[in-house]
C-alpha positions as protocol buffer text, in pm:
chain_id: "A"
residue {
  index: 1
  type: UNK
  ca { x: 4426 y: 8902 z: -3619 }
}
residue {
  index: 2
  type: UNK
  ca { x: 4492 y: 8556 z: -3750 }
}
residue {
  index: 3
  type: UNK
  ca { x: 4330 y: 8326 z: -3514 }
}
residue {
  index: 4
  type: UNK
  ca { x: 4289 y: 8300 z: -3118 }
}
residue {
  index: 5
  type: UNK
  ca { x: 4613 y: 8282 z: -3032 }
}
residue {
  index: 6
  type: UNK
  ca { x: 4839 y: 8467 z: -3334 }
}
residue {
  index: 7
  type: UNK
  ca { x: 4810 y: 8828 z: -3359 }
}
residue {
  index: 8
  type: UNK
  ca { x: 5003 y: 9079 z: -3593 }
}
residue {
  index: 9
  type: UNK
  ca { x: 5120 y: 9422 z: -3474 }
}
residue {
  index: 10
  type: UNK
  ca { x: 5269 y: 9685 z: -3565 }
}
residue {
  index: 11
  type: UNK
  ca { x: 5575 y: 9878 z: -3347 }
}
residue {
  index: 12
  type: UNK
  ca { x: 5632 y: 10209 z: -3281 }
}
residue {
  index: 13
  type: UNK
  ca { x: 5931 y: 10186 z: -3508 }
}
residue {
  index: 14
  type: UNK
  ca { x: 5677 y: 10075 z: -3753 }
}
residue {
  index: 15
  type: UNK
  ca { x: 5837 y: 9684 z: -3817 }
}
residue {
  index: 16
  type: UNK
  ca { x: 5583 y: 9442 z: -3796 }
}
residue {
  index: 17
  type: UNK
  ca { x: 5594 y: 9155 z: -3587 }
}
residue {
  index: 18
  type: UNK
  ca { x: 5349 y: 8829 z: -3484 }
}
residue {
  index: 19
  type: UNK
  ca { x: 5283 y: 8780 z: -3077 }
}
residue {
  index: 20
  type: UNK
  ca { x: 5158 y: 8434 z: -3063 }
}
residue {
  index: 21
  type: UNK
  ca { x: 4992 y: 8393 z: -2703 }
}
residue {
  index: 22
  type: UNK
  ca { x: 4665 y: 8166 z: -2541 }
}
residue {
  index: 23
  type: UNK
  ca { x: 4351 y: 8405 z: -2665 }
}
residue {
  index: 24
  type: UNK
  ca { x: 4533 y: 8640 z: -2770 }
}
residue {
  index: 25
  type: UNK
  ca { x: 4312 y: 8696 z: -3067 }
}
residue {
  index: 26
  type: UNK
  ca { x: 3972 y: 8595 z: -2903 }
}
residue {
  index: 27
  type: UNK
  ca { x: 3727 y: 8859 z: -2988 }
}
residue {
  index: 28
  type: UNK
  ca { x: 3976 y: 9097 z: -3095 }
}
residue {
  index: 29
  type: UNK
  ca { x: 3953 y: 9363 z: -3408 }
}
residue {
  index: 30
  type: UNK
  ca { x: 4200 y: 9495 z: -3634 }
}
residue {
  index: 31
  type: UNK
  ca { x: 4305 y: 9860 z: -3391 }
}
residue {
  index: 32
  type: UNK
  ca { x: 4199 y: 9654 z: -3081 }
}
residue {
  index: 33
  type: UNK
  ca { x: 4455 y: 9671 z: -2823 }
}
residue {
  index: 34
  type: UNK
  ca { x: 4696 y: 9397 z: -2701 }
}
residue {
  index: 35
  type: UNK
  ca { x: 4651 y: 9202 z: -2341 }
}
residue {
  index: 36
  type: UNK
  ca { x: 5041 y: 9222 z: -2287 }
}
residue {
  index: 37
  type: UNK
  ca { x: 4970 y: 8957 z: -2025 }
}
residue {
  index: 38
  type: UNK
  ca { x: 4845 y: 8755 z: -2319 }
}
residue {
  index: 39
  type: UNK
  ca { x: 5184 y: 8723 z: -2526 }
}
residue {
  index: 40
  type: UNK
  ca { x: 5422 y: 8440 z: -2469 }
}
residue {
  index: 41
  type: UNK
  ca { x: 5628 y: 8448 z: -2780 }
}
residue {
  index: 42
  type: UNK
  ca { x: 5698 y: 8777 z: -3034 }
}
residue {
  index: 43
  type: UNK
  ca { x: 5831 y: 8728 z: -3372 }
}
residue {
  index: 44
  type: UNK
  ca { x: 5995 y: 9006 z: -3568 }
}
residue {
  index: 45
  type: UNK
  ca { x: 5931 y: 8931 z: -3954 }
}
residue {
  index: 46
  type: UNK
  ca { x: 6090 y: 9175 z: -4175 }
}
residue {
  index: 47
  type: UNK
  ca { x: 6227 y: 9075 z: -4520 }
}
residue {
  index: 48
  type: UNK
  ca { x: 6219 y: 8796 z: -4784 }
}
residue {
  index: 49
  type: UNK
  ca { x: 5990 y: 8581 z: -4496 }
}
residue {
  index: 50
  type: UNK
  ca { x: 5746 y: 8864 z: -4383 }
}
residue {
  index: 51
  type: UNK
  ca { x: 5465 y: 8778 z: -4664 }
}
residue {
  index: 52
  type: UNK
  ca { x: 5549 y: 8423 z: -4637 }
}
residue {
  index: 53
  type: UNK
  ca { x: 5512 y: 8384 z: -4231 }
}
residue {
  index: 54
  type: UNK
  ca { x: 5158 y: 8588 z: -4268 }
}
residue {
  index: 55
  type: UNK
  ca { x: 5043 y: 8385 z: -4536 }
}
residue {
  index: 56
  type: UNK
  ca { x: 5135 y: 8084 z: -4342 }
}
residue {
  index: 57
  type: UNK
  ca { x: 4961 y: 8216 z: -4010 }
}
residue {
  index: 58
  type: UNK
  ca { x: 4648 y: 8225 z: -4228 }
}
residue {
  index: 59
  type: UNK
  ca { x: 4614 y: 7883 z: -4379 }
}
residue {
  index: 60
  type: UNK
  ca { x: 4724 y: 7688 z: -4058 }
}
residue {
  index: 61
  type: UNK
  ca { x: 4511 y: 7618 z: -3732 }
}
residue {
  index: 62
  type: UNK
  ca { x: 4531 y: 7735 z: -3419 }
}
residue {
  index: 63
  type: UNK
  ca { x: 4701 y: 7437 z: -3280 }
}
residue {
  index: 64
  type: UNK
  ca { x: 4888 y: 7385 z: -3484 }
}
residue {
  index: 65
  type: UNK
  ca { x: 5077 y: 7726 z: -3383 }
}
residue {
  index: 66
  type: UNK
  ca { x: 5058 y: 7613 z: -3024 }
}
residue {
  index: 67
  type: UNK
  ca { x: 5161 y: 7270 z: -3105 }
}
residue {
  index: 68
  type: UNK
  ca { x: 5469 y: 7427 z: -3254 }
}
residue {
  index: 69
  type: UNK
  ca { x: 5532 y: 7675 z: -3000 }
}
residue {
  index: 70
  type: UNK
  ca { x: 5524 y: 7427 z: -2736 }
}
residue {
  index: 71
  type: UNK
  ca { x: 5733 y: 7154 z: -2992 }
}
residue {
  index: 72
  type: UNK
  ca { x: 6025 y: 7476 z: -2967 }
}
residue {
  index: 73
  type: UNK
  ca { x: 6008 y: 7545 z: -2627 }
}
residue {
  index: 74
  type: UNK
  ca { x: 6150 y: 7170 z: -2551 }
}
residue {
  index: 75
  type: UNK
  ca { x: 6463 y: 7268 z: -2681 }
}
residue {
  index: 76
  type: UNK
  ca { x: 6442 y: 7705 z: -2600 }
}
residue {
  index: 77
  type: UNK
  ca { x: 6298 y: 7660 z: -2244 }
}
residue {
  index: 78
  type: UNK
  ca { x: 6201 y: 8029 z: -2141 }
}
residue {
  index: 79
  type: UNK
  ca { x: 6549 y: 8173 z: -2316 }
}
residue {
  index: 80
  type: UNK
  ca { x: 6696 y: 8176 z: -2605 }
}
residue {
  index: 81
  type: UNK
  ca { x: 6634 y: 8314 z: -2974 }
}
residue {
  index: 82
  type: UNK
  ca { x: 6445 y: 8109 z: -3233 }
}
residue {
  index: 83
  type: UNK
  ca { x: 6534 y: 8138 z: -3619 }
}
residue {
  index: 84
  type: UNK
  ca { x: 6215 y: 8262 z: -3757 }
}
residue {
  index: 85
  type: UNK
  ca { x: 6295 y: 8075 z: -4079 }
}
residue {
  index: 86
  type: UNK
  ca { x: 6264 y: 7782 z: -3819 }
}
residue {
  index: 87
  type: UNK
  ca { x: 5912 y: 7857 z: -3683 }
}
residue {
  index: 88
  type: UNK
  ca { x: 5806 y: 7919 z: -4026 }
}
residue {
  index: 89
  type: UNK
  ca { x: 5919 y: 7577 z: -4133 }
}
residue {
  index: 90
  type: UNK
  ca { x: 5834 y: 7390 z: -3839 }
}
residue {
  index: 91
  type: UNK
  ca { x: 5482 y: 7480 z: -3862 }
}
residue {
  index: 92
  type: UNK
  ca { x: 5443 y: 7425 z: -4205 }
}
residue {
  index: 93
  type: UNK
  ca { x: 5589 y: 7103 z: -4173 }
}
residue {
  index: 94
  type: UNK
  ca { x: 5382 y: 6965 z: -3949 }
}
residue {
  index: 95
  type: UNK
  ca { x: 5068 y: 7103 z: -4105 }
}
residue {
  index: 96
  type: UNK
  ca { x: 5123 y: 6891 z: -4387 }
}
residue {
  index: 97
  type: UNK
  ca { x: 5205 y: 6593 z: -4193 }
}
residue {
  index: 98
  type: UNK
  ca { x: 4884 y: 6619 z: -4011 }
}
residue {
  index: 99
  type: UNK
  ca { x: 4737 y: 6657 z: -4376 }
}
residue {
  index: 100
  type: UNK
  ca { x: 4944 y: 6418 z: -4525 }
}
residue {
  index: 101
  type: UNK
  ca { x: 4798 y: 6159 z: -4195 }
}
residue {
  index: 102
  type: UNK
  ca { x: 4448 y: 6212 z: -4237 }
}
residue {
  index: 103
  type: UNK
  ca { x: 4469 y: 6145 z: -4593 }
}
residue {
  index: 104
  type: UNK
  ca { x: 4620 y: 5771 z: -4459 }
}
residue {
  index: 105
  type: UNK
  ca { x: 4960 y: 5908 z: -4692 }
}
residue {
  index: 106
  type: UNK
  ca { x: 5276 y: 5720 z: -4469 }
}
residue {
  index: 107
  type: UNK
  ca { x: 5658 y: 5731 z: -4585 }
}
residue {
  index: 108
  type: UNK
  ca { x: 5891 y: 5510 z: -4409 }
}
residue {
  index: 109
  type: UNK
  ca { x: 6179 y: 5793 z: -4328 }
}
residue {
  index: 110
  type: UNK
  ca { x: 6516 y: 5545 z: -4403 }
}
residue {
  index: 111
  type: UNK
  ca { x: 6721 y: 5767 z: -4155 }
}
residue {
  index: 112
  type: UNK
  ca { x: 6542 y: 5643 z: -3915 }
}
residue {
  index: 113
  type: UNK
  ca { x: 6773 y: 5401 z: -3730 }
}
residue {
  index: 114
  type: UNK
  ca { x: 7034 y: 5653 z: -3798 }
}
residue {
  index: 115
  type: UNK
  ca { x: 6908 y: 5926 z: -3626 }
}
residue {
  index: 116
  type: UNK
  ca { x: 6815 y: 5715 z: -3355 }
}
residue {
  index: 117
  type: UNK
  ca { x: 7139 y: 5597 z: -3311 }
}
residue {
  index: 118
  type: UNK
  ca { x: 7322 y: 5938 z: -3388 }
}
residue {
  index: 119
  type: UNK
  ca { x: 7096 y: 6214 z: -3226 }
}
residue {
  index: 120
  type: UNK
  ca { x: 6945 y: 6009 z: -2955 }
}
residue {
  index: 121
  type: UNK
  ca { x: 6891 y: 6259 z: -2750 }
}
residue {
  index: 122
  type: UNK
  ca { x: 6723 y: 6512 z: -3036 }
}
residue {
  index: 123
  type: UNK
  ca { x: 6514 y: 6184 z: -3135 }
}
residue {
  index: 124
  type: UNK
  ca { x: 6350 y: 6155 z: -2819 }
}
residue {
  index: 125
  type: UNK
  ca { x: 6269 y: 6568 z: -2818 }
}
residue {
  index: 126
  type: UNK
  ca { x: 6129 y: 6425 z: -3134 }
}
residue {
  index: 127
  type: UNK
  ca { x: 5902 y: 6142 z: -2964 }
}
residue {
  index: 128
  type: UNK
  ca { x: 5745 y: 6438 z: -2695 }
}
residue {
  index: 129
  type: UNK
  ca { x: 5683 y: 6648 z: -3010 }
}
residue {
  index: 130
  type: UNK
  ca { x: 5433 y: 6350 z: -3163 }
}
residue {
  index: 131
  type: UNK
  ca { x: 5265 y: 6355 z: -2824 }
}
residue {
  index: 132
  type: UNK
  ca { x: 5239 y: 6720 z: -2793 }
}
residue {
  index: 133
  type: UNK
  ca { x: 5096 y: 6680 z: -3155 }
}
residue {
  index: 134
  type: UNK
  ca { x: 4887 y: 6424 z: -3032 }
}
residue {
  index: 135
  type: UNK
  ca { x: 4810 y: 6640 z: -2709 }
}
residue {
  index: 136
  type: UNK
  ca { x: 4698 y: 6955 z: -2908 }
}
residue {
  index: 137
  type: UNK
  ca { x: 4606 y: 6840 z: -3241 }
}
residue {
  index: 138
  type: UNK
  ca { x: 4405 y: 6548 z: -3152 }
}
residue {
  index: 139
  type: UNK
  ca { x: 4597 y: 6341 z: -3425 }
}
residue {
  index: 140
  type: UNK
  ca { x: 4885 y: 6104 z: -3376 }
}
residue {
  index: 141
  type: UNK
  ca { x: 5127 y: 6112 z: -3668 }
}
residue {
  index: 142
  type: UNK
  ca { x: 5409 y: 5831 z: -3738 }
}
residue {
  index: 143
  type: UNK
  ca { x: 5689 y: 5751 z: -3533 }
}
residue {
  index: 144
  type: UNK
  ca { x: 5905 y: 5795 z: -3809 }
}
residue {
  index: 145
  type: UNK
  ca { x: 5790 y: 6210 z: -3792 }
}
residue {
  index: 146
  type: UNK
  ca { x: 6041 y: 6193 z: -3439 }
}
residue {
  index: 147
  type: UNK
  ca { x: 6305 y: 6182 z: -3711 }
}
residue {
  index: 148
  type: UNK
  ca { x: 6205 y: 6486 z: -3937 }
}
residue {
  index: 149
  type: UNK
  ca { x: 6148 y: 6748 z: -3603 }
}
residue {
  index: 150
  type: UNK
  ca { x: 6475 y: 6545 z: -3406 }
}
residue {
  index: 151
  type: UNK
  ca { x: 6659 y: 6701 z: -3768 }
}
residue {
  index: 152
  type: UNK
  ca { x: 6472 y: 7045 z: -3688 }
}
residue {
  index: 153
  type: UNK
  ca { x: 6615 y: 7006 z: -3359 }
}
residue {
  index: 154
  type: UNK
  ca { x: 6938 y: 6949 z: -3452 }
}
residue {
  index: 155
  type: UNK
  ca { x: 6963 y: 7200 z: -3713 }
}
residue {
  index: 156
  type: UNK
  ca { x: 6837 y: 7480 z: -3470 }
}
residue {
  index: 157
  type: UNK
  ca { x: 7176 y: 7379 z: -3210 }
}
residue {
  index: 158
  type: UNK
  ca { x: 7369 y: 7387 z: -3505 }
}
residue {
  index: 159
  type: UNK
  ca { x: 7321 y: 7699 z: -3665 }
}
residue {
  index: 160
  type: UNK
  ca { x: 7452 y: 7703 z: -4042 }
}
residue {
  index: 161
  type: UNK
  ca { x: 7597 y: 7339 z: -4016 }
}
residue {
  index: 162
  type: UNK
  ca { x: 7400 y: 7087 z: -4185 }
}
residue {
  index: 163
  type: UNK
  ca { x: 7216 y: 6784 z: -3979 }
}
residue {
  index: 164
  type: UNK
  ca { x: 7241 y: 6598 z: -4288 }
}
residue {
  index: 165
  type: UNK
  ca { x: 7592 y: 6655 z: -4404 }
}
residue {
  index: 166
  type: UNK
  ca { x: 7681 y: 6525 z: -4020 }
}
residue {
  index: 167
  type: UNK
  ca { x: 7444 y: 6255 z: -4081 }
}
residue {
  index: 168
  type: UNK
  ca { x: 7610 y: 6179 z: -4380 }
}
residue {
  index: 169
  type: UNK
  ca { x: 7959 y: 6232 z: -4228 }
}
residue {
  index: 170
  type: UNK
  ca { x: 7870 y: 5973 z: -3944 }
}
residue {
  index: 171
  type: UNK
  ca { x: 7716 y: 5719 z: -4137 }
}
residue {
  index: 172
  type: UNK
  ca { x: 7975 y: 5657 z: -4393 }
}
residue {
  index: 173
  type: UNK
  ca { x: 8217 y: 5655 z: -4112 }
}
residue {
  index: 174
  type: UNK
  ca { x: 8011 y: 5363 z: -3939 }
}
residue {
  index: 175
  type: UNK
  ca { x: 7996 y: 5171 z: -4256 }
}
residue {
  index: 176
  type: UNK
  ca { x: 8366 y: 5126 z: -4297 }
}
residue {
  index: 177
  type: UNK
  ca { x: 8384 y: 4982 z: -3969 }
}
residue {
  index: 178
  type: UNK
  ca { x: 8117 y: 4754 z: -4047 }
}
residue {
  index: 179
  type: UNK
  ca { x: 8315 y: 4687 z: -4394 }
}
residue {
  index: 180
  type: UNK
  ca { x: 8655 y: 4688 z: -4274 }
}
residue {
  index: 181
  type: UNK
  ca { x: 8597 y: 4514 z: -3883 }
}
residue {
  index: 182
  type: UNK
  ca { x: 8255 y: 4309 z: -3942 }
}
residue {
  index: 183
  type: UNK
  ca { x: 8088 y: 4475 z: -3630 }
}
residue {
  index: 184
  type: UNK
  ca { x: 7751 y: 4616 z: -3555 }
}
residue {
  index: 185
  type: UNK
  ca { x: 7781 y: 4856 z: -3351 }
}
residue {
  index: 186
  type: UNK
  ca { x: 7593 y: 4858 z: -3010 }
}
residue {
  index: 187
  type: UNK
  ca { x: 7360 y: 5159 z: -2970 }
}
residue {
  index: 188
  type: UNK
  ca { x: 7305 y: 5124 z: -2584 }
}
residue {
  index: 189
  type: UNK
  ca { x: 7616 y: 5064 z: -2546 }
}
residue {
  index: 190
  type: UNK
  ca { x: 7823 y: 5395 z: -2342 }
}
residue {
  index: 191
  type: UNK
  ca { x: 8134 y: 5310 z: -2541 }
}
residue {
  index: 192
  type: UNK
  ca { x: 7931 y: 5320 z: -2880 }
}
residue {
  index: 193
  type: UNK
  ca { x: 7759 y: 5623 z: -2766 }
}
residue {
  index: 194
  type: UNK
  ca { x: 8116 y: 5839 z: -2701 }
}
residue {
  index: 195
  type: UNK
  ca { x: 8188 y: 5743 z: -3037 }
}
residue {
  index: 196
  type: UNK
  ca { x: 7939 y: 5840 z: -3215 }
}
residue {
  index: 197
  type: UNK
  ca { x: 7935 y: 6164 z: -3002 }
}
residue {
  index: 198
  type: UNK
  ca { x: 8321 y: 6244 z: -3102 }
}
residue {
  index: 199
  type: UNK
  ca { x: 8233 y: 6167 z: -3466 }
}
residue {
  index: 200
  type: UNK
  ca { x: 7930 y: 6458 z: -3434 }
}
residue {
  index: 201
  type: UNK
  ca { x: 8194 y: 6721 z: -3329 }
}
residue {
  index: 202
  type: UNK
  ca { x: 8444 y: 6605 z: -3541 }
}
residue {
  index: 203
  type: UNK
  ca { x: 8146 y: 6683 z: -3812 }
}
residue {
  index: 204
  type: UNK
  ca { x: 8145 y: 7015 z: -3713 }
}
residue {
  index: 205
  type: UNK
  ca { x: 8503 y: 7077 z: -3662 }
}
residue {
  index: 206
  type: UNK
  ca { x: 8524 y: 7007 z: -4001 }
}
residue {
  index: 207
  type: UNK
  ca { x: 8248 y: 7202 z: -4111 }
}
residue {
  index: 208
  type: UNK
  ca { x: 8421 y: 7475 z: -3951 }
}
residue {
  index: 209
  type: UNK
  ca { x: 8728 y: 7438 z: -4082 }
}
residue {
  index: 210
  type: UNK
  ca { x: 8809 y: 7371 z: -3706 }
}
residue {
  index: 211
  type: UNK
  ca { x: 9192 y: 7173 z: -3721 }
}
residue {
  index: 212
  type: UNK
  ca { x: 9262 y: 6966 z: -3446 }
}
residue {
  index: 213
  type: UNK
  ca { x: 9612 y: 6904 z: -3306 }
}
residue {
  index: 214
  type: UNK
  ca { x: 9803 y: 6745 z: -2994 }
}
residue {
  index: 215
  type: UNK
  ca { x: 10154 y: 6647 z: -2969 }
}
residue {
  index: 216
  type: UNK
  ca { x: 10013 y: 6379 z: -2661 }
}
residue {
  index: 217
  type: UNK
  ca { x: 9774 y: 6231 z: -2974 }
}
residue {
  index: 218
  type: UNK
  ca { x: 10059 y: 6160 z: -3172 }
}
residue {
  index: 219
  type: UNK
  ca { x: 10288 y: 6039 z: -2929 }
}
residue {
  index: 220
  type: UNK
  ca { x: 9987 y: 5753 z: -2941 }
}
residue {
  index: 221
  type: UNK
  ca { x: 9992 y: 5687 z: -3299 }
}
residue {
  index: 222
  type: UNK
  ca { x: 10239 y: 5403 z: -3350 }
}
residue {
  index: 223
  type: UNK
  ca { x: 10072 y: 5218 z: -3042 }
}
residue {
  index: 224
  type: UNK
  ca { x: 9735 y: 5305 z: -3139 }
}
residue {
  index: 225
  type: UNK
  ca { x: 9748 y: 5212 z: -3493 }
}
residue {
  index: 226
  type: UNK
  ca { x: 9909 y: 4888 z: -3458 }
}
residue {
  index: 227
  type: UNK
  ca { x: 9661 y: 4786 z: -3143 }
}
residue {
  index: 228
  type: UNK
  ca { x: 9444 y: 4620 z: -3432 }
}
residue {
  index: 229
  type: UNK
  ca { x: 9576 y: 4441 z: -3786 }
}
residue {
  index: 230
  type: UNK
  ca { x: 9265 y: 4669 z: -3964 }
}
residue {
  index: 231
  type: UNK
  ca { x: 9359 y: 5015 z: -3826 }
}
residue {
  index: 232
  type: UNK
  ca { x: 9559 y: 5058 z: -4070 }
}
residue {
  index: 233
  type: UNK
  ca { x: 9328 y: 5013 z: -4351 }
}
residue {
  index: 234
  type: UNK
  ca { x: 9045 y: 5139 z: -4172 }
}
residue {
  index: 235
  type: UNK
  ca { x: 9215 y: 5474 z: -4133 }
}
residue {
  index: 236
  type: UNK
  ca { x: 9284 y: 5497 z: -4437 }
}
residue {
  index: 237
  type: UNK
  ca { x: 8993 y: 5455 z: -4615 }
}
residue {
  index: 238
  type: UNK
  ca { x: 8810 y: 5678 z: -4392 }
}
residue {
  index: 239
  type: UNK
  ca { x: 9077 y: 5972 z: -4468 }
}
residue {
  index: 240
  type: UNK
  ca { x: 9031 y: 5907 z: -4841 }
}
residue {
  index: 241
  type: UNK
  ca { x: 8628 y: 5903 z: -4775 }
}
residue {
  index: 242
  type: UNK
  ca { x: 8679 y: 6240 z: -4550 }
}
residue {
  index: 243
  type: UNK
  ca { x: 8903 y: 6368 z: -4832 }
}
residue {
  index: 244
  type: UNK
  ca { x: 8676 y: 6266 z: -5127 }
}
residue {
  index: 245
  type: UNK
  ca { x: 8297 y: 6420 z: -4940 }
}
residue {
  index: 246
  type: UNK
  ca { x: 8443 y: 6685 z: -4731 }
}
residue {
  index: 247
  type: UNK
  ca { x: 8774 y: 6828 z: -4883 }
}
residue {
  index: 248
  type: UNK
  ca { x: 8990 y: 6769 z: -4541 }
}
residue {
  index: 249
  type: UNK
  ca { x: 9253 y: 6519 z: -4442 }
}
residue {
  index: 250
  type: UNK
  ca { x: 9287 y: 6378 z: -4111 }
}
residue {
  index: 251
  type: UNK
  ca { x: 9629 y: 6406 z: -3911 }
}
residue {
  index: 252
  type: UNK
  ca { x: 9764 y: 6159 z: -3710 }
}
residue {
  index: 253
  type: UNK
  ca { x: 9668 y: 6308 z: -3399 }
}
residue {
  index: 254
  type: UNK
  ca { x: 9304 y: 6324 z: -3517 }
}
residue {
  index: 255
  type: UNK
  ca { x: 9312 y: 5957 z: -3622 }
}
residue {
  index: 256
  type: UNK
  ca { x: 9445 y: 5863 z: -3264 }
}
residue {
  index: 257
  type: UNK
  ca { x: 9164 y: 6034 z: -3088 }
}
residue {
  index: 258
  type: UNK
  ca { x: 8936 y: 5805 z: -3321 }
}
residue {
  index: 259
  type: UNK
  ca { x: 9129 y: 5492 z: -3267 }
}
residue {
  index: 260
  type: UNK
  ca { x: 9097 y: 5582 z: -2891 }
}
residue {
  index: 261
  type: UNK
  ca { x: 8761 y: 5595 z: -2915 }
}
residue {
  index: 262
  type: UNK
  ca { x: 8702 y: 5282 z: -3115 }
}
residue {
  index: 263
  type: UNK
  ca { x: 8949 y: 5065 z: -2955 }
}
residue {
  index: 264
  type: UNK
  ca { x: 8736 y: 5115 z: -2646 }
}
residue {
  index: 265
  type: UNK
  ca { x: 8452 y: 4889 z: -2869 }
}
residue {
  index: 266
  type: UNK
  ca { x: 8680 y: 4639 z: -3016 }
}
């Protein structure tokens, strides 16, 4: 037994796993039996992260666990399959942010308006995450913490794609435009928003190694490209900056989708 509500067993196929559940530890001895009614979650650690999720489960507090396991849940629901290398993280992280809080420690994350503006919808999972903290933990961390989980989040929908390389892919597209056109672009704005949401899974199409082609997009091209005196130069030196970060170079059918997108802003 760890705690209250985190509990390690052992199947009859002899793996071990954690059942994390309300009370599910209360008053319970190593050999003691199981409420089954008890368990809402069960984690089978095996491998490299067995001795590192036990040791974990035995220098963290009970709410935090339940903190966490509500935190996933926002994203999970009642289906779904969790990356135990996530859990492990995700409780660890916010253990020392709680740590790092009470200690009056704050760092300004500088993604912050990024991720915001990028993974709105992940950043506001984020913002119920500081109140579940807040909720269970009695402790309310930084706004700037949304950012960190909304990246845990985002990482989790992802799979092996990386939030930051997206992140990375996104912003440096949004700073030519600001370079090349002179704009800020409008985060409320539903035109901005489909733009920056083509961008994301144009991220991962390239992360894939996902090409992307359609005769209809470059029927568009010549139209598209000359709808604005800095397409040209805006495409590009966003193909060299794809080229240069990411090893992939646009076609002209995937710089018309863009330039449909963004002529809808200009």
């Amino acid at each position: 037994m760890f705690n209250n509500n985190a509990s390690s067993t052992v199947t009859d196929d002899r793996k071990e796993d954690i059942l994390l559940g309300l009370g599910i530890g209360f008053n319970k001895r190593p050999g003691d039996e199981i409420n089954k009614d008890k368990i809402e979650k069960i984690y089978y650690v095996q491998d490299n992260i067995q001795t590192n999720f036990l040791d974990l489960l035995n220098n963290v507090s009970s709410e935090v666990i339940d903190a966490s396991q509500k935190i996933i849940s926002l994203i999970l629901g009642n289906e779904g399959e969790f990356n135990k290398k996530g859990i492990l993280s995700l409780i660890e992280h916010i253990s020392f942010e709680i740590d790092r809080t009470e200690k009056n420690i704050y760092l300004h994350n500088l993604m912050f308006s990024d991720v915001k503006i990028m993974y709105s919808e992940e950043f506001e999972l984020g913002i119920k995450a500081l109140e579940i903290i807040d909720e269970i933990c009695y402790i309310r961390l930084p706004k700037d913490e949304a950012v960190y989980i909304a990246l845990y989040f985002v990482n989790m929908q992802e799979n092996h794609n990386s939030a930051y390389d997206t992140l990375k892919f996104i912003k440096g597209s949004i700073e030519l435009i600001r370079e090349y056109y002179g704009l800020e672009l409008d985060e409320l704005d539903l035109n901005t928003i489909h733009f920056i949401t083509h961008l994301k899974f144009f991220a991962q199409r390239i992360f894939n190694n996902k090409t992307y082609h359609d005769d209809k997009m470059i029927e568009m091209y010549d139209y598209l490209i000359n709808n604005h005196p800095k397409n040209v130069k805006y495409l590009n030196k966003l193909n060299e900056y794809i080229q240069k970060e990411f090893k992939y170079k646009l076609d002209n059918s995937e710089k018309s989708y863009l330039l449909l997108y963004w002529t809808k802003i200009l």
